[in-house]
N, C-alpha and C positions, 0 to 999 in steps of 0.2 A: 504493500500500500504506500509507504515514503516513497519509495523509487517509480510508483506513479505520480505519487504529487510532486516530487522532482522534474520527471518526465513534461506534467502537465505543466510546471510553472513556466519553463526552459521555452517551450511550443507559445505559452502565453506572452512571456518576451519579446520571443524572435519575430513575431506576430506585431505586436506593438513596434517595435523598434522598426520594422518593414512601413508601417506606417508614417512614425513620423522619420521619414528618412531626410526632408526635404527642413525637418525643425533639427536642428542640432540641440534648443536647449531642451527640447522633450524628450529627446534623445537621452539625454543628462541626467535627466529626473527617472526617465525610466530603468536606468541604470542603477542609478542612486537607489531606489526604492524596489531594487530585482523579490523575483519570488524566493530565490533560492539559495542566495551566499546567507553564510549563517551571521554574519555581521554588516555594518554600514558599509558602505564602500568610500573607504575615505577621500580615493582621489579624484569620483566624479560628485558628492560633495562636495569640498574643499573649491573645483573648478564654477559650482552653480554659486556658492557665497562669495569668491574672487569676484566672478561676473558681476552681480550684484552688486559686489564695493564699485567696479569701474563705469556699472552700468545703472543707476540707481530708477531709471525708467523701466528696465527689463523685469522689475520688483511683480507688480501686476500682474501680468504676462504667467511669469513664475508660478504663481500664488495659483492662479485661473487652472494651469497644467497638474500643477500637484492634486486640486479639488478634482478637478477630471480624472485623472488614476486614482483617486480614494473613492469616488464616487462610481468606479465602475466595478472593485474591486468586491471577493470577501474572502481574501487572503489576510490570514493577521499578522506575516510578515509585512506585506507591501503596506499594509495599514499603520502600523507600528514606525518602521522605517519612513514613511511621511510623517507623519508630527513629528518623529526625533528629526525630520530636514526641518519643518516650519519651528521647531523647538532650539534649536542649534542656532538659528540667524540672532530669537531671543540672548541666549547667553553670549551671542558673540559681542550683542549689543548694535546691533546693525542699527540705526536709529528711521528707516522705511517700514521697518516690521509692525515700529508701534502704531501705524496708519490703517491696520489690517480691521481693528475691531472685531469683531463676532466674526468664530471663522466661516469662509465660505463653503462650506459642508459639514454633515450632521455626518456624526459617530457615534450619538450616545443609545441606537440602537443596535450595534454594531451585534451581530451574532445570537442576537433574542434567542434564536430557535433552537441554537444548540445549550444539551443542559449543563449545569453549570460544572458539575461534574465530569464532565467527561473534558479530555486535553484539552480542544477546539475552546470548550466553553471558558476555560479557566483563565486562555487567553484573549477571549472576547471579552471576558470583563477588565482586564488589565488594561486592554485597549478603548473600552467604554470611561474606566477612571482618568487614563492618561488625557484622553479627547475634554473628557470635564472641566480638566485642573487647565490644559490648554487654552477654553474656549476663553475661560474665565480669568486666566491672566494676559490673555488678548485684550478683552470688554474691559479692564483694570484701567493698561494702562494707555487704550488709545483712550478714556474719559478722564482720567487724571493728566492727561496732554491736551486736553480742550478744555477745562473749566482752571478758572482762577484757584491757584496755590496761596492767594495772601490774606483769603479767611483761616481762621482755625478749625473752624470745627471741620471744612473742608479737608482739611491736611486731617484731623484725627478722623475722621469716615473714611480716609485714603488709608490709614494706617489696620484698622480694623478690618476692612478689608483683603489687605494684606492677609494677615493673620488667619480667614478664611481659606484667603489662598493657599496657605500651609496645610489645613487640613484633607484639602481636597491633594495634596502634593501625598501626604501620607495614607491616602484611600492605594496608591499605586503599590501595589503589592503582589510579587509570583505568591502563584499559593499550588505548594507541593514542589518535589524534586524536578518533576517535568518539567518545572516553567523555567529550572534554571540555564536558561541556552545563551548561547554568548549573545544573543542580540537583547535580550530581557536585561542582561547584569548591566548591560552598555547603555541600555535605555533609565535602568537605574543608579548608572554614576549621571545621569541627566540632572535626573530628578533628587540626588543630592546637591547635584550643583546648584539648583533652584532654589531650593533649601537656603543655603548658606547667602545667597545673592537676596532673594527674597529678605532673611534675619539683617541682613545691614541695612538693609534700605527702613526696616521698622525702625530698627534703634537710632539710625542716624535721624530718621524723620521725630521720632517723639521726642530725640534728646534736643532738637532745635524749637520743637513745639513748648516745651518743658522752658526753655531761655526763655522765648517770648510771654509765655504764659506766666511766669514769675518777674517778669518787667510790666506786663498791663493788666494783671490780675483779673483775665478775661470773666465771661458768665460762668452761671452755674453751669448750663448746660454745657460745656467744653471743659468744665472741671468733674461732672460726672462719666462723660465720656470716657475721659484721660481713666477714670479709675478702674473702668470697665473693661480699657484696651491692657493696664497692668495685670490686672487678676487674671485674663484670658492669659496672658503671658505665662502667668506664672504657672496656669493647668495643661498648658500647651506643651511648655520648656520639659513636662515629665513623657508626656507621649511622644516629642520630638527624642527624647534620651532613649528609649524604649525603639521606638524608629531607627537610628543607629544601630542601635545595639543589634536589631533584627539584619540592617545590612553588612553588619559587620561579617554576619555569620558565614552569611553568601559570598565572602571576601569583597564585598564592594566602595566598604568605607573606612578601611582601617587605617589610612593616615590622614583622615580629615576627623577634626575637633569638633565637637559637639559644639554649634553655634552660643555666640552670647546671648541669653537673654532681659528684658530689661529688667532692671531694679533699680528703685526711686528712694532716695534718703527718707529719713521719718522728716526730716523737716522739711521735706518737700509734701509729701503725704498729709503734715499739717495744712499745710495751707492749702492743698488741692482740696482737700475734708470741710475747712474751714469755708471756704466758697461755695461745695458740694453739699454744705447742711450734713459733712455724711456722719459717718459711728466710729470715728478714731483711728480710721486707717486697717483696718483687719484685713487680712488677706493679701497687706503688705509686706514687701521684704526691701532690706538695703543690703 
């Protein structure tokens, strides 16, 4: 049965690639996102995010090609292998990507029929979480690039946010030895990276909010916010440790640190409480 969906994927290629013979970048993509190499293929990758740096129009175009192969597909390689290409632009920081907003194709029913138990199924959910946690730090940050950053409460809705984003990061999980295949582990040093990229950008954002906030002793309401976004933190920072530790096992995280989480002096705690009406800080740590 492998050595016909080998067979099948190989025919499905050569097929495609026959097609676009006359497109070199779908050519690219379809390479990038094959049925059947058990990993990315790094250097027709590497060649569609080059383009893209030199070519910042070809962005569109790209995006359009990729939805068209996820969209014809129910391989949960080539599935997979797309969001880790539209996911990779993310970390690389490309800055056309964050234009994308809500992506242009649906995942999140990706392989319904098959059960969950069975291989197919275990990695159609894997592929249903990754497509979630994607769609949604897509919608993130093209809206936090179109609306004003010099409200607060603005910035703390941006940061909570975030933090959602973290949880849908850690829905992404093989489940059972099957799922361990070099393209799941690869797809999950992604989503530690996310991880860690996503943790700076919380703390760097609250630790600037936390300046201003103690310079203009803003509302209540953005001092109960703030306390909502620390407590979250701190029940997060235990499932995030837990989260590691789970990748560790899979050898996917062993020399990366458990990101920092935030923690707010008692004296700061005072006076967010003290404008919040709140009950003395509980649930705080320094």
């Amino acid at each position: 049965m492998k050595i016909w969906r080998q067979a099948t994927g190989a025919i499905k290629d050569k097929f495609s690639l026959i097609a676009a013979a006359d497109d070199k970048l779908t050519a690219e993509i379809i390479k990038a996102t094959s049925h059947n190499d058990p990993s990315m293929d790094i250097e027709n990758v590497q060649f569609i995010y080059r383009y893209i740096q030199c070519n910042p129009s070809s962005f569109k175009p790209i995006i359009r090609a990729i939805s068209s192969r996820v969209e014809s597909t129910r391989s949960w390689t080539v599935a997979l292998k797309s969001l880790m290409l539209i996911h990779g632009l993310f970390l690389a920081g490309h800055p056309t990507v964050e234009s994308i907003g809500r992506l242009p194709f649906d995942l999140s029913g990706f392989g319904k029929t098959n059960s969950r138990f069975s291989k197919t199924g275990r990695f159609s959910i894997f592929i249903r979480a990754y497509f979630a946690f994607l769609d949604g730090r897509s919608v993130l940050f093209f809206n936090d690039g179109n609306r004003p950053n010099n409200e607060i409460v603005i910035r703390l809705e941006t940061i909570a946010e975030m933090q959602r984003i973290v949880d849908s990061l850690m829905r992404i999980k093989p489940i059972g030895e099957t799922m361990e295949t070099p393209l799941v582990i690869e797809a999950m040093g992604y989503v530690i990276s996310e991880i860690m990229e996503i943790y700076g950008r919380i703390c760097r954002g609250f630790d600037d909010f936390l300046s201003d906030f103690l310079q203009s002793r803003s509302g209540k309401p953005e001092a109960e916010l703030a306390k909502k976004i620390v407590a979250k933190s701190s029940s997060q920072g235990e499932e995030v440790f837990k989260y590691f530790e789970f990748c560790r096992v899979l050898g996917i995280a062993n020399d990366r640190e458990i990101p920092y989480f935030l923690r707010v002096s008692e004296s700061d705690v005072v006076v967010l409480d003290s404008v919040a009406g709140g009950n003395g800080g509980e649930g705080f740590g320094d």
